[in-house]
N, C-alpha and C positions, 0 to 999 in steps of 0.2 A: 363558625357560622358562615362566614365567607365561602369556603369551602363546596359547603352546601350549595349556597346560591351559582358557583360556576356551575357544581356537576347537574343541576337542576335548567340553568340555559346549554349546557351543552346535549342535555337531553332532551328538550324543545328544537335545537336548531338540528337536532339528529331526527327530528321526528317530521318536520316541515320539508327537509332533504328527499327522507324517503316518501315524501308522498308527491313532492312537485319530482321526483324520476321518474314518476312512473305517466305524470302528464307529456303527451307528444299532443302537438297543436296549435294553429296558429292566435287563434285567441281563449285567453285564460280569465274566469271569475273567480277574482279572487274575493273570500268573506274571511273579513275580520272581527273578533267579539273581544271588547273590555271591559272591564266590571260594569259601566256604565251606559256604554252606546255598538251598535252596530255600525260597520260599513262595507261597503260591495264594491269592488274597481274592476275593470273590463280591461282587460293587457295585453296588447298586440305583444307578442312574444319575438315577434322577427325585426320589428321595427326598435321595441324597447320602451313603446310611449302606454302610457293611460287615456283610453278612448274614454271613458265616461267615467265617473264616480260618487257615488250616492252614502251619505251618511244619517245617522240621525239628528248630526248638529247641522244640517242642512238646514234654510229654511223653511223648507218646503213643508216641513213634517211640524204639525199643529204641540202647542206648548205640552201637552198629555199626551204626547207621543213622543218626546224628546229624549226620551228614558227606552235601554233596554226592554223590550215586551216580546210578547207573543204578536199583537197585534202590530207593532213597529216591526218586526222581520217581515212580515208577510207585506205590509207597505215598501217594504224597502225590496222585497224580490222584486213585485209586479214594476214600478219603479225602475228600476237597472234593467228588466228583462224590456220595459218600452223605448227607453235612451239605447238597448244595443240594437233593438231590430227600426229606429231612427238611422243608424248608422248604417244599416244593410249588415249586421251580425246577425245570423240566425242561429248556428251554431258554436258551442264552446266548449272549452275542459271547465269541468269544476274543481277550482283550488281551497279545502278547506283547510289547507296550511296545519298549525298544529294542535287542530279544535279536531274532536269526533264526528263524527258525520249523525248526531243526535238534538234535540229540542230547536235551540232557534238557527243554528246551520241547518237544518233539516230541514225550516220552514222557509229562510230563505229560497231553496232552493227547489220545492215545491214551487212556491208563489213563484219564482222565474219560469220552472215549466209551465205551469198554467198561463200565465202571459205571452208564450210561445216561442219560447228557448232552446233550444236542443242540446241537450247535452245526457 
């Protein structure tokens, strides 16, 4: 069992590898999905820092949206895509690390275009 569980993180941190190489860029969104909640970080890639970051254990986000949803990703794109163009980010890579680019990444990442992201 053990076993398993290595060859199974080695195939995750093989899969997040290949997809942050092929990102060139000075700032990166990165989204993350856990069983339970969403969250979005904005990552100067040159400096090393986290410019902005939005989760759904954030306050901001109302007690019935505290929870993984459809509707919490699309609050959480619009959300991070207004804190980065606050900052003078208009432009970014999209980092979806070792999640598919399907359901709430996907919606994420709509709702940031539509609030005027570019990537």
């Amino acid at each position: 069992m053990e076993k398993n569980l290595l060859k199974r993180k080695a195939t995750r941190n093989r899969r997040s590898c290949r997809v942050r190489n092929c990102l060139h860029g000075q700032y990166r969104l990165y989204v993350h999905k856990t069983n339970r909640h969403l969250s979005a970080q904005l990552i100067d890639d040159e400096a090393g820092l986290t410019l902005v970051s939005v989760s759904t254990l954030s306050k901001v986000f109302a007690k019935d949206e505290k929870r993984k949803s459809k509707a919490s990703a699309e609050k959480l794109g619009a959300m991070i895509a207004k804190l980065a163009l606050e900052k003078q980010v208009e432009k970014v890579v999209f980092d979806r690390g070792r999640f598919k680019y399907h359901g709430l990444i996907a919606l994420v990442a709509d709702a940031a275009r539509k609030a005027g992201l570019k990537f």
